[in-house]
C-alpha positions, 0 to 999 in steps of 0.5 A: 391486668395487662401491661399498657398496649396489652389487653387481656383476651378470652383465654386469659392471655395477654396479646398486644392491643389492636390500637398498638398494632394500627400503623396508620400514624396519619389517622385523626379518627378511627372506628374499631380498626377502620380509619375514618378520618385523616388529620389535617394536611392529609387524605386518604390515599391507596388502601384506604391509609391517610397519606401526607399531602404535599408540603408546598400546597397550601390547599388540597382537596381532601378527598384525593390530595389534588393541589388546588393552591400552593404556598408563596414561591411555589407554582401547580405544575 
């Protein structure tokens, strides 16, 4: 066996775990190495990678990140 966030590949080798090397932190789902799915307060953005929404909306569309209401304080510009 390998050590954790190693798998062992066809030529008996240790090589680091495709999941490891997956940087897309935001990813709620993934198939394979595809990103399905973002976590909450999030979307897909360029390249296909989850991006943060902004941190003064309140509520977002999903699909492009667009700000469609904004916490208390707050007003779209």
């Amino acid at each position: 066996g390998c050590y954790q966030g190693y798998d062992l590949n066809s030529l008996k080798v240790c090589t680091k775990s495709a999941i490891q090397s997956i940087t897309d932190l935001l990813c709620a789902e993934w198939v394979g190495k595809v990103c399905t799915k973002c976590s909450p307060g999030s979307f897909f953005g360029s390249q296909g990678r989850c991006t943060q929404i902004d941190a003064s909306c309140k509520a977002a569309n999903p699909l492009n990140g667009q700000c469609l209401g904004c916490y208390d304080g707050y007003k779209l510009d």
